[in-house]
MIDOSE-1310 file (N, C-alpha, C; in nm, 2 decimals, decimal comma, always signed):
residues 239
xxxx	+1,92/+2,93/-3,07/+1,93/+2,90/-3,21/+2,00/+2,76/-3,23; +1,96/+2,66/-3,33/+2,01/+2,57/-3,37/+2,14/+2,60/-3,47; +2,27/+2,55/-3,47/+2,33/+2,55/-3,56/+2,35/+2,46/-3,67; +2,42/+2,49/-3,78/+2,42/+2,40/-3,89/+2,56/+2,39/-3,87
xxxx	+2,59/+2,25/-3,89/+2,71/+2,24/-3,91/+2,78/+2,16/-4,07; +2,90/+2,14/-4,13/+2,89/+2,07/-4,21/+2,95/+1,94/-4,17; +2,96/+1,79/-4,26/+3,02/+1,68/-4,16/+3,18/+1,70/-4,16; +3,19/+1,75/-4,27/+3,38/+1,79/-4,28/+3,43/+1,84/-4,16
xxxx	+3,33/+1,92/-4,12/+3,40/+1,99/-3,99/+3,34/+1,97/-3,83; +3,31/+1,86/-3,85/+3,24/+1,79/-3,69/+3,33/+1,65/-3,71; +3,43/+1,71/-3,61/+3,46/+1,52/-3,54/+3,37/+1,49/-3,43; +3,46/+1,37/-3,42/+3,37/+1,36/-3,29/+3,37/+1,39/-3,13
xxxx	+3,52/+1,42/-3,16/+3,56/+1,47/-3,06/+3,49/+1,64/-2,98; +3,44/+1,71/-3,15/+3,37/+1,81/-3,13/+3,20/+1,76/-3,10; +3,17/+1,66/-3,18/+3,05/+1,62/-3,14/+3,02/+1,59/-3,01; +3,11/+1,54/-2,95/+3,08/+1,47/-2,79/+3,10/+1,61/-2,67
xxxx	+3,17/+1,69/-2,73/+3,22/+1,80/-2,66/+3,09/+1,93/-2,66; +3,08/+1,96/-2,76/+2,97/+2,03/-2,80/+2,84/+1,97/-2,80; +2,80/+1,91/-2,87/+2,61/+1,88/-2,85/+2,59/+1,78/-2,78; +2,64/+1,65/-2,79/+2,61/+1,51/-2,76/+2,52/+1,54/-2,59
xxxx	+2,43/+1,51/-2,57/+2,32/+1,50/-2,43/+2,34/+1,68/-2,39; +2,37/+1,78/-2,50/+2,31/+1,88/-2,47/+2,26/+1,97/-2,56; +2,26/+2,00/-2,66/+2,19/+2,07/-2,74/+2,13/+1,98/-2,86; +2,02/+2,00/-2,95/+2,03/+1,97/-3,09/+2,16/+2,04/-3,19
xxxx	+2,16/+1,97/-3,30/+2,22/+2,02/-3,43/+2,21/+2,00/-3,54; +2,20/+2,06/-3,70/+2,12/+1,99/-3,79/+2,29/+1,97/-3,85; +2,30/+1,84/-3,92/+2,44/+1,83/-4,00/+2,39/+1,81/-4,11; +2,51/+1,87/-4,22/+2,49/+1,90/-4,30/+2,63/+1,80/-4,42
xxxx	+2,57/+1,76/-4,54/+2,64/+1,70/-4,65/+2,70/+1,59/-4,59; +2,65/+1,47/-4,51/+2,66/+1,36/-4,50/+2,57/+1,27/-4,53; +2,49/+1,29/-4,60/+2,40/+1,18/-4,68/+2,43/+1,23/-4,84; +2,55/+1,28/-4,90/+2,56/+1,23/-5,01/+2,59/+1,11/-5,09
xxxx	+2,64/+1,01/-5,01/+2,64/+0,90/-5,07/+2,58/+0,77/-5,03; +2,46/+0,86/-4,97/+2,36/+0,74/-4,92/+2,31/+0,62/-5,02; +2,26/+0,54/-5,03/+2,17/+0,50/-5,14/+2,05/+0,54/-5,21; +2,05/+0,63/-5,06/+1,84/+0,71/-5,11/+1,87/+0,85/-5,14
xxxx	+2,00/+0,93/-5,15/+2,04/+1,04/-5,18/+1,96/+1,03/-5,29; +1,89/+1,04/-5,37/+1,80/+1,11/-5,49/+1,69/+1,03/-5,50; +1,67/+0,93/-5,36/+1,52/+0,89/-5,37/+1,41/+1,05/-5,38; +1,29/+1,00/-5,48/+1,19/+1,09/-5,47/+1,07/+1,02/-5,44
xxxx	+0,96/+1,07/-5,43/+0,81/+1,04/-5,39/+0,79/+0,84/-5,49; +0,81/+0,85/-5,61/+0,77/+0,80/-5,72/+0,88/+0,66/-5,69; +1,00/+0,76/-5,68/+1,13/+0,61/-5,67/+1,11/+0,48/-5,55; +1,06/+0,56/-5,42/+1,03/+0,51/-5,36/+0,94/+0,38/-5,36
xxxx	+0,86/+0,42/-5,41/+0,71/+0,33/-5,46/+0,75/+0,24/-5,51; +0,85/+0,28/-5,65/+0,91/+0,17/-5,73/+0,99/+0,04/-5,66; +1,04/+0,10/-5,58/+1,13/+0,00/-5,51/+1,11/-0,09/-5,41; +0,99/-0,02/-5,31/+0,94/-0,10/-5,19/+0,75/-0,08/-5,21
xxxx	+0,68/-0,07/-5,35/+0,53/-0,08/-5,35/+0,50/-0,15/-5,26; +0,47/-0,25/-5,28/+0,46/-0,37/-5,25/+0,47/-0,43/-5,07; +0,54/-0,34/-5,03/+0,55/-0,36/-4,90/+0,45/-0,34/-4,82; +0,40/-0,42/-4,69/+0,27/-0,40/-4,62/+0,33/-0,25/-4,51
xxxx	+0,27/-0,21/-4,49/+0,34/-0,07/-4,42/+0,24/+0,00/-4,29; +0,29/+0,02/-4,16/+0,18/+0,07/-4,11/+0,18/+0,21/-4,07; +0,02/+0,24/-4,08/+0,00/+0,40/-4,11/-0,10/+0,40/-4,03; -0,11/+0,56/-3,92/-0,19/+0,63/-3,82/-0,25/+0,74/-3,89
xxxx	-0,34/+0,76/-3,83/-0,40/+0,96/-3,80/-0,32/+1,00/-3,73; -0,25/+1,12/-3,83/-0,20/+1,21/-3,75/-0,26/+1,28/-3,67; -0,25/+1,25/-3,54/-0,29/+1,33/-3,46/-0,23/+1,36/-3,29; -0,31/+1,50/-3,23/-0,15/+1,52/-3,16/-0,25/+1,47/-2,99
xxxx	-0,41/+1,43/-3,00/-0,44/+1,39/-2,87/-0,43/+1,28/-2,80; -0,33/+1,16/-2,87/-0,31/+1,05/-2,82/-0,40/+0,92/-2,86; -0,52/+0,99/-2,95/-0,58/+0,87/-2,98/-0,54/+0,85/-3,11; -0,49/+0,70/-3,20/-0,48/+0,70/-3,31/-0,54/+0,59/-3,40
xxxx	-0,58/+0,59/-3,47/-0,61/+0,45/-3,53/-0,55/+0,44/-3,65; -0,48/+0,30/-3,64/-0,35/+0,20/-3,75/-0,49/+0,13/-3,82; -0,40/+0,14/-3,96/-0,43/-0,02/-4,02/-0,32/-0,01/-4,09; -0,25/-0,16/-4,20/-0,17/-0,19/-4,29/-0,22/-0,16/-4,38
xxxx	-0,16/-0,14/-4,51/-0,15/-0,13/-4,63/-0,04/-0,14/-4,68; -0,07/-0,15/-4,84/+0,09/-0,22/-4,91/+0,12/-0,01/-4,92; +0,23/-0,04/-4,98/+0,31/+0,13/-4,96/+0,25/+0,22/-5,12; +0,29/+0,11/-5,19/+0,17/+0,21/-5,35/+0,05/+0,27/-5,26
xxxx	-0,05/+0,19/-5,22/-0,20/+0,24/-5,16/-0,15/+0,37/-5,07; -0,05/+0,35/-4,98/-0,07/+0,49/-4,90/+0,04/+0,62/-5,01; +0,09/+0,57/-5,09/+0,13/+0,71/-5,16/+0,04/+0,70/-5,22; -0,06/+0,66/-5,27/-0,19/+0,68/-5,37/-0,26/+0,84/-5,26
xxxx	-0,28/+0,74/-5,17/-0,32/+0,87/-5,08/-0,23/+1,01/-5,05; -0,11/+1,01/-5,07/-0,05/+1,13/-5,06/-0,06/+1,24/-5,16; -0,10/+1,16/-5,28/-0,08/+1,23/-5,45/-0,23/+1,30/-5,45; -0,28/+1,24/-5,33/-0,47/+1,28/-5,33/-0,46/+1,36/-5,23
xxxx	-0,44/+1,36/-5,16/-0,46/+1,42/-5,03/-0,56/+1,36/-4,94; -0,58/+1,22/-4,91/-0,67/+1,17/-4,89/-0,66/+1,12/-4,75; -0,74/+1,21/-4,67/-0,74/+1,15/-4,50/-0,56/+1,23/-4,50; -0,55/+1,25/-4,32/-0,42/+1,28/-4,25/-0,36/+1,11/-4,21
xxxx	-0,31/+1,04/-4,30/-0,25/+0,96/-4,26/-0,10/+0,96/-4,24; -0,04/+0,89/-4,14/+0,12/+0,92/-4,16/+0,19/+0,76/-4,11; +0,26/+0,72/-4,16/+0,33/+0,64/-4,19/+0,47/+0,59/-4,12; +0,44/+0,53/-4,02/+0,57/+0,49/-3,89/+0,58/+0,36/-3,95
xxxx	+0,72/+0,35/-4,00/+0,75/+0,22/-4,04/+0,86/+0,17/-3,93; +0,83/+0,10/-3,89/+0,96/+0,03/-3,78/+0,98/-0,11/-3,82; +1,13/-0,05/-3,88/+1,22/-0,17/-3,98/+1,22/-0,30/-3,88; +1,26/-0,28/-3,74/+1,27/-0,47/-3,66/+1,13/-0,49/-3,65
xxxx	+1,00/-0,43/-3,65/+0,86/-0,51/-3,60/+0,83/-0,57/-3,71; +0,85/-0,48/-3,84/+0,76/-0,53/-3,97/+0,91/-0,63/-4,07; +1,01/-0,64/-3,99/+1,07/-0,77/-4,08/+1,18/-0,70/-4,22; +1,16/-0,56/-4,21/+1,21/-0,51/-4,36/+1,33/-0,44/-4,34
xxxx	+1,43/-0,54/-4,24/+1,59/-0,48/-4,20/+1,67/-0,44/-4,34; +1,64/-0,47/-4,47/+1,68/-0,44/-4,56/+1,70/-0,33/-4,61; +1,61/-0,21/-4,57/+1,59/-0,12/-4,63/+1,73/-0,02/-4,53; +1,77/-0,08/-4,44/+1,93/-0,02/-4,35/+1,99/+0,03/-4,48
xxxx	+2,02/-0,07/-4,62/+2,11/-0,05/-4,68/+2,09/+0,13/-4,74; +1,97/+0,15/-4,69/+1,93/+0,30/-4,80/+2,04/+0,41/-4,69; +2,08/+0,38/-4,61/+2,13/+0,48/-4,52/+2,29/+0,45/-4,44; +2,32/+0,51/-4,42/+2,44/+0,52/-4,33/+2,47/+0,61/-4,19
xxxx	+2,43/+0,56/-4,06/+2,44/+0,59/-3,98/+2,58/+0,64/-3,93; +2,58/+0,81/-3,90/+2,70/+0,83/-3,87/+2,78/+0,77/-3,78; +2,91/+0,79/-3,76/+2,99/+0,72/-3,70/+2,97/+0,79/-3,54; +2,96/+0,93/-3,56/+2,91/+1,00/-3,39/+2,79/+0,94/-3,34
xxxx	+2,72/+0,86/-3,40/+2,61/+0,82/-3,37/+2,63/+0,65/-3,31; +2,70/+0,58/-3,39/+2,76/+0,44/-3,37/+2,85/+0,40/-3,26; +2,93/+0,48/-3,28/+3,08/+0,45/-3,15/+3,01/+0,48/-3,02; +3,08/+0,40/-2,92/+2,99/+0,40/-2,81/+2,88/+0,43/-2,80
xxxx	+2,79/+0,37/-2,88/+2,65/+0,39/-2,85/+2,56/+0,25/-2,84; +2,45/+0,25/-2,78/+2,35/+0,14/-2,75/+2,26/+0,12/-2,82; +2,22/+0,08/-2,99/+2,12/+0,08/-3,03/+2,02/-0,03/-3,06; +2,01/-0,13/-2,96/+1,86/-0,22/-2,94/+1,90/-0,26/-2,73
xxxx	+1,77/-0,28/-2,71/+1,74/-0,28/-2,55/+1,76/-0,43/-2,54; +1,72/-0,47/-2,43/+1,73/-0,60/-2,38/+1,67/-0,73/-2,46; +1,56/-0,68/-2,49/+1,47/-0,72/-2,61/+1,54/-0,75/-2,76; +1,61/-0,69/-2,74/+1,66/-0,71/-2,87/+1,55/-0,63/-3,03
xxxx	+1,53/-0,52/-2,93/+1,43/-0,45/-3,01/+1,54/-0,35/-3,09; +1,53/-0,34/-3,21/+1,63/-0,20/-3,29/+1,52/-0,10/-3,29; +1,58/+0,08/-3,28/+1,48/+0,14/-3,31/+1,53/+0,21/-3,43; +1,46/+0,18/-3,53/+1,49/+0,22/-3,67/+1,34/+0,26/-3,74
xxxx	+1,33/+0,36/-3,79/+1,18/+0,35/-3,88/+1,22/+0,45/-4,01; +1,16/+0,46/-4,11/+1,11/+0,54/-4,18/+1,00/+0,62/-4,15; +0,97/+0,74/-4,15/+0,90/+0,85/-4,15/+0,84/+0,85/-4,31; +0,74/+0,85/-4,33/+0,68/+0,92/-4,49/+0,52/+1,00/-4,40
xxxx	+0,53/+1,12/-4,47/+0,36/+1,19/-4,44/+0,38/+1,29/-4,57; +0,25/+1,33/-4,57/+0,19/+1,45/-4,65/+0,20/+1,58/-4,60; +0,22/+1,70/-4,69/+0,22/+1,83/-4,56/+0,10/+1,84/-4,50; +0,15/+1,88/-4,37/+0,09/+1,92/-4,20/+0,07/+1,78/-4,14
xxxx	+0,13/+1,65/-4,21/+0,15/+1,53/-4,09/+0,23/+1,57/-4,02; +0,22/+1,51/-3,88/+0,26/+1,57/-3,76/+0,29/+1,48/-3,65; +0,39/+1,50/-3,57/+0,39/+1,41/-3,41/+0,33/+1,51/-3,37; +0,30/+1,48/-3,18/+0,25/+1,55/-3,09/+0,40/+1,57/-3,01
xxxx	+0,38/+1,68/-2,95/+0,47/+1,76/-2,88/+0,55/+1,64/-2,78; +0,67/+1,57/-2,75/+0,69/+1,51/-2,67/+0,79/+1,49/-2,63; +0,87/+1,38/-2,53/+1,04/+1,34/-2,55/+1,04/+1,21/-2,56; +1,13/+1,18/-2,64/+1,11/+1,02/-2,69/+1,15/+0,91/-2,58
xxxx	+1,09/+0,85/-2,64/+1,07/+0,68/-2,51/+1,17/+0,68/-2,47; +1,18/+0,61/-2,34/+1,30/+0,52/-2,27/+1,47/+0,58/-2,24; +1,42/+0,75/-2,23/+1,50/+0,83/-2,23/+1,65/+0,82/-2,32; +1,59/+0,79/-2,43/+1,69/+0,79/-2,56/+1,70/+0,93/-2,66
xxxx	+1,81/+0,89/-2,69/+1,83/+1,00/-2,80/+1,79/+0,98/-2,96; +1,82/+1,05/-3,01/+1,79/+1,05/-3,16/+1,87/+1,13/-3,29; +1,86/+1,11/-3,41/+1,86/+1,11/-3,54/+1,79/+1,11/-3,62; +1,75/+1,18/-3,71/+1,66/+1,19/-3,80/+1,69/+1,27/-3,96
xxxx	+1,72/+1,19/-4,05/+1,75/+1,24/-4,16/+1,66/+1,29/-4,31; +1,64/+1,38/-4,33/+1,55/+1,41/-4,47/+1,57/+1,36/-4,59; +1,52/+1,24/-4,66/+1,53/+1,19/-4,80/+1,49/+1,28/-4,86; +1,38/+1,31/-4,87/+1,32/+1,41/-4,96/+1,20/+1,56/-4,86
xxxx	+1,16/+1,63/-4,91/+1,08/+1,68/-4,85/+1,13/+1,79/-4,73; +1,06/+1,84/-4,65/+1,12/+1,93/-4,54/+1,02/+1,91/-4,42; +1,10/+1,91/-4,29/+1,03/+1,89/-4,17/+1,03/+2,06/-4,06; +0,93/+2,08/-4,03/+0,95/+2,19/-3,91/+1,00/+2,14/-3,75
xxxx	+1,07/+2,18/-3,72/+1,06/+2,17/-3,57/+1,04/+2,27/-3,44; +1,00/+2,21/-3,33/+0,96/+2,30/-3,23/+1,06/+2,26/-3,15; +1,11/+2,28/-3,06/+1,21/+2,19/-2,96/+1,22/+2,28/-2,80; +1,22/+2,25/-2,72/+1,22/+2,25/-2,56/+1,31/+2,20/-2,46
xxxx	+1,39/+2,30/-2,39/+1,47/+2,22/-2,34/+1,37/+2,14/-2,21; +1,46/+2,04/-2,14/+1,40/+1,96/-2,03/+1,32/+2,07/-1,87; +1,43/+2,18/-1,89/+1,38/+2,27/-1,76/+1,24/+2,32/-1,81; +1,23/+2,32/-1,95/+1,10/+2,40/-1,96/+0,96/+2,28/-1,95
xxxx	+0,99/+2,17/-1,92/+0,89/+2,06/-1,87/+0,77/+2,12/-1,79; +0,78/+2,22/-1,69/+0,66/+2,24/-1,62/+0,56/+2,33/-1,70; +0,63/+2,37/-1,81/+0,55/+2,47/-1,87/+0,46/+2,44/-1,98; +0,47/+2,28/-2,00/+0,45/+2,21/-2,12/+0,27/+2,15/-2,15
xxxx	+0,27/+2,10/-2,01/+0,11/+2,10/-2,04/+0,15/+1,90/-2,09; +0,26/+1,84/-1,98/+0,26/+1,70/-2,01/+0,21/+1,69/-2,19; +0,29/+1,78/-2,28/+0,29/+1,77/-2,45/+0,10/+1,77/-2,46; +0,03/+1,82/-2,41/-0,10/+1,84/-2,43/-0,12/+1,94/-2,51
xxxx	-0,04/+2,00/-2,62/-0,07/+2,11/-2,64/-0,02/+2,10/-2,80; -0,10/+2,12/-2,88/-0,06/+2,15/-3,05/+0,01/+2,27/-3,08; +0,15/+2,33/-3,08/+0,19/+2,44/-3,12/+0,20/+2,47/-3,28; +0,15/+2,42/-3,35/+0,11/+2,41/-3,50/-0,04/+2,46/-3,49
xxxx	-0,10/+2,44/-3,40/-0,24/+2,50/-3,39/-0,26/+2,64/-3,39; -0,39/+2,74/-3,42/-0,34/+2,86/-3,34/-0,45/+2,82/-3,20; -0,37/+2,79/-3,07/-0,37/+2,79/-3,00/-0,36/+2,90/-2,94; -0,53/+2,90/-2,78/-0,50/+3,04/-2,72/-0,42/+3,03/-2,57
xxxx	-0,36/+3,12/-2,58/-0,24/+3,15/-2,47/-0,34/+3,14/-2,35; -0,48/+3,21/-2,36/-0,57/+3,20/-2,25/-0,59/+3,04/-2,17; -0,59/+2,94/-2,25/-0,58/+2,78/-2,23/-0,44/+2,74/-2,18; -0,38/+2,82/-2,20/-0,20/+2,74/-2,17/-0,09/+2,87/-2,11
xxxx	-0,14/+2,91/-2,03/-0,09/+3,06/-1,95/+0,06/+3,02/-1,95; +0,06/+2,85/-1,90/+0,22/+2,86/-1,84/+0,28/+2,84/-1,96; +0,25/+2,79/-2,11/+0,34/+2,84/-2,23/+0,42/+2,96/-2,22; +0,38/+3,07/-2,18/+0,43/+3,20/-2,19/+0,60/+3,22/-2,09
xxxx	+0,61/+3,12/-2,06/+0,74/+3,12/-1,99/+0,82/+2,97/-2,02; +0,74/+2,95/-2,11/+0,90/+2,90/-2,22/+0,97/+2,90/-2,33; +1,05/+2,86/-2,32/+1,15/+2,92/-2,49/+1,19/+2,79/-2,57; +1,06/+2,85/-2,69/+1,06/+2,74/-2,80/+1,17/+2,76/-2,88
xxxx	+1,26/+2,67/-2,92/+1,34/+2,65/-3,05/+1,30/+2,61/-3,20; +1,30/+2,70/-3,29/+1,25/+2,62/-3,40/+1,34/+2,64/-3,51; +1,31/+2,53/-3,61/+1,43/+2,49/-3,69/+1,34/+2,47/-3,82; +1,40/+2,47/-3,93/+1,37/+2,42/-4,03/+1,47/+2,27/-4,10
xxxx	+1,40/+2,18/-4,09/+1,51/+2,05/-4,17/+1,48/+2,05/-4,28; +1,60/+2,06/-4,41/+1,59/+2,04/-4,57/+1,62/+1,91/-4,56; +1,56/+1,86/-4,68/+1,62/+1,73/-4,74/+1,77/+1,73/-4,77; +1,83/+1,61/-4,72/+2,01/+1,59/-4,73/+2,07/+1,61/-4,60
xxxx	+1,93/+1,69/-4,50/+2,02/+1,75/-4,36/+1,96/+1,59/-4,27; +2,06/+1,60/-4,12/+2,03/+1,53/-4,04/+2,05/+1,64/-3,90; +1,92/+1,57/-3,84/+1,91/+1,71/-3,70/+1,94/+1,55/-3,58; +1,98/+1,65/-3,45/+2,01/+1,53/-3,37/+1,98/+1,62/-3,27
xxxx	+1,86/+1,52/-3,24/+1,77/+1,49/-3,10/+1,84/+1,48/-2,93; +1,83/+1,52/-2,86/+1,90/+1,45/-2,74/+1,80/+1,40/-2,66; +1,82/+1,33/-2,56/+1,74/+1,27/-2,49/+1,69/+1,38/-2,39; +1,55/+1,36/-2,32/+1,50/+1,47/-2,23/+1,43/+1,57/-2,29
xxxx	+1,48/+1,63/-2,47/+1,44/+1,77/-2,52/+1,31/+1,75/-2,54; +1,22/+1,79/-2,54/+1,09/+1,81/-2,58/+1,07/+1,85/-2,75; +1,02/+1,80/-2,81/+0,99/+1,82/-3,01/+0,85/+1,80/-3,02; +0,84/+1,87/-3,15/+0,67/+1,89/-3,19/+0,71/+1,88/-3,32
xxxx	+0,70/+1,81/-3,47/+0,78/+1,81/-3,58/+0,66/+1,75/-3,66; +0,67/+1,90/-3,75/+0,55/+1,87/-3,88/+0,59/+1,88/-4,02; +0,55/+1,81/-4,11/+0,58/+1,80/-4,23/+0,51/+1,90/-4,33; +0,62/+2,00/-4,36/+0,58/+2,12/-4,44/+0,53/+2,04/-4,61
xxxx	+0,58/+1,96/-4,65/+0,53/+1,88/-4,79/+0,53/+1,72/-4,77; +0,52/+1,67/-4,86/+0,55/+1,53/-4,90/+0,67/+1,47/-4,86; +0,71/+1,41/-4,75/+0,81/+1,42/-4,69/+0,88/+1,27/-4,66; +1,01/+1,21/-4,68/+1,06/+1,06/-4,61/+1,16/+1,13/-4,56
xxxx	+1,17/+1,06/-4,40/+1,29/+1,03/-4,34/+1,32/+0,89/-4,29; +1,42/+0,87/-4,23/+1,46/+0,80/-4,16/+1,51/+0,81/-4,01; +1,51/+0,75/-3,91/+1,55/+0,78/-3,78/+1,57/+0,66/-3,75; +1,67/+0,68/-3,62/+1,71/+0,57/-3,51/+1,69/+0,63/-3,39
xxxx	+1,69/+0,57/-3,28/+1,72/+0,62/-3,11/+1,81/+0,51/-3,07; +1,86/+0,56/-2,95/+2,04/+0,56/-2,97/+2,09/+0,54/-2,75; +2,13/+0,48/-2,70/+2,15/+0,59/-2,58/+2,32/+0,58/-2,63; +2,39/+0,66/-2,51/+2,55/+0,64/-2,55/+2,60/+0,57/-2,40
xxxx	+2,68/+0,45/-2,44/+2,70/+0,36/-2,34/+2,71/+0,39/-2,17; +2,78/+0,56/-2,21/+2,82/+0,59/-2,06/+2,70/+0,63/-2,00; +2,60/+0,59/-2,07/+2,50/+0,66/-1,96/+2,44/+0,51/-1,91; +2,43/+0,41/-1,98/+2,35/+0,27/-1,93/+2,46/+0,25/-1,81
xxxx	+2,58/+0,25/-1,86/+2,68/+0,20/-1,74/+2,67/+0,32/-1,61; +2,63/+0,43/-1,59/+2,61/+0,50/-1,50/+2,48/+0,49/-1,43; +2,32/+0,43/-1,50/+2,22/+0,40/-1,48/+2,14/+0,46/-1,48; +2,15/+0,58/-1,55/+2,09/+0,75/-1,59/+2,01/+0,71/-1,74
xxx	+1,99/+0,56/-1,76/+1,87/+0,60/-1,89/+1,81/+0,45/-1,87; +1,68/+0,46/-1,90/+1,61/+0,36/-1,92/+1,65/+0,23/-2,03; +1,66/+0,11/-1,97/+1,72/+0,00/-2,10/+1,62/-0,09/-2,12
């Protein structure tokens, strides 16, 4: 089971002690005084239409095809239902470091932590999809961790710890699907975690976990990936 915690009652001292590189957690009432705390579908548009934005097929077999569009055009498509497109905005590629101001990155998340590589690459994006947009089952790049916060909307998750890796089918496998157990025998000897994320919550990813995360409605988040210092200075994570 995932716990919920609230931020009043997570230092960090509990954060580092308790989850930090070993479980998830969803926290709870620390984006009330975000900037996007009462962003909706519509506000959003209002504020950043105009931006060129890039959007995939959701899909979970590795093949995807992008193109740009300004951000009005792909909510046009959300209000339609038009095509499974979903929407990876990565604030350092596309230039729009501005939109940081909509959020506040907790402080368990900042102190000792490493957030751009050698490159000088930040990983920051916005999330926007329609319900049943979807990642594919996997663990995130360059053995980093994560954060992920709900503006609006609600996300599902599947989650896996690292030992259950052999069982996974190298993330080949749709568990949003109904999928038959006859195709994926070694599923049957792992233990999936699943969570529900509300809008206002923030769940925290660790590096290694395996995730499959689908968007139950009309959905924005935000995320970063993160490592924490003592692991680059030990040489246990990719930089």
């Amino acid at each position: 089971m995932i716990e919920r915690i609230d931020i009043n009652d997570l230092t960090y001292e509990k954060f580092m002690a308790e989850y930090a590189d070993k479980k998830p957690v969803i926290i709870t009432g620390a984006m009330n005084d975000w900037n996007s705390f009462n962003w909706t579908l519509e506000k959003f548009g209002q504020l950043y239409g105009e931006r060129s934005v890039p959007i995939r097929e959701s899909s979970i077999d590795g093949v995807r095809n992008f193109k740009k569009v300004n951000l009005t055009e792909y909510i046009n498509y959300l209000e339609h239902n038009e095509n499974n497109w979903y929407c990876d905005w990565n604030l350092h590629t596309f230039g729009d470091q501005d939109l940081v101001q909509a959020y506040k990155p907790l402080d368990i998340f900042t102190r000792e932590t490493v957030r751009l590589n050698t490159k000088k690459q930040i990983f920051k994006w916005f999330f926007l999809g329609s319900a049943n947009t979807q990642t594919p089952l996997h663990q995130d790049f360059d053995n980093t961790h994560a954060w992920n916060a709900v503006i609006f909307g609600q996300k599902e998750w599947i989650f896996f710890e690292k030992s259950d890796s052999p069982y996974l089918y190298e993330g080949k496998v749709d568990l949003f699907s109904d999928y038959n157990l006859e195709n994926y025998p070694l599923l049957e000897q792992a233990n999936p975690i699943k969570i529900i994320q509300n809008a206002g919550e923030i769940i925290y990813a660790p590096r290694f976990w395996w995730h499959q995360v689908r968007n139950t409605e009309s959905t924005l988040a935000v995320s970063e990936n993160f490592w924490f210092e003592i692991e680059l200075l030990n040489g246990d994570s990719k930089f």
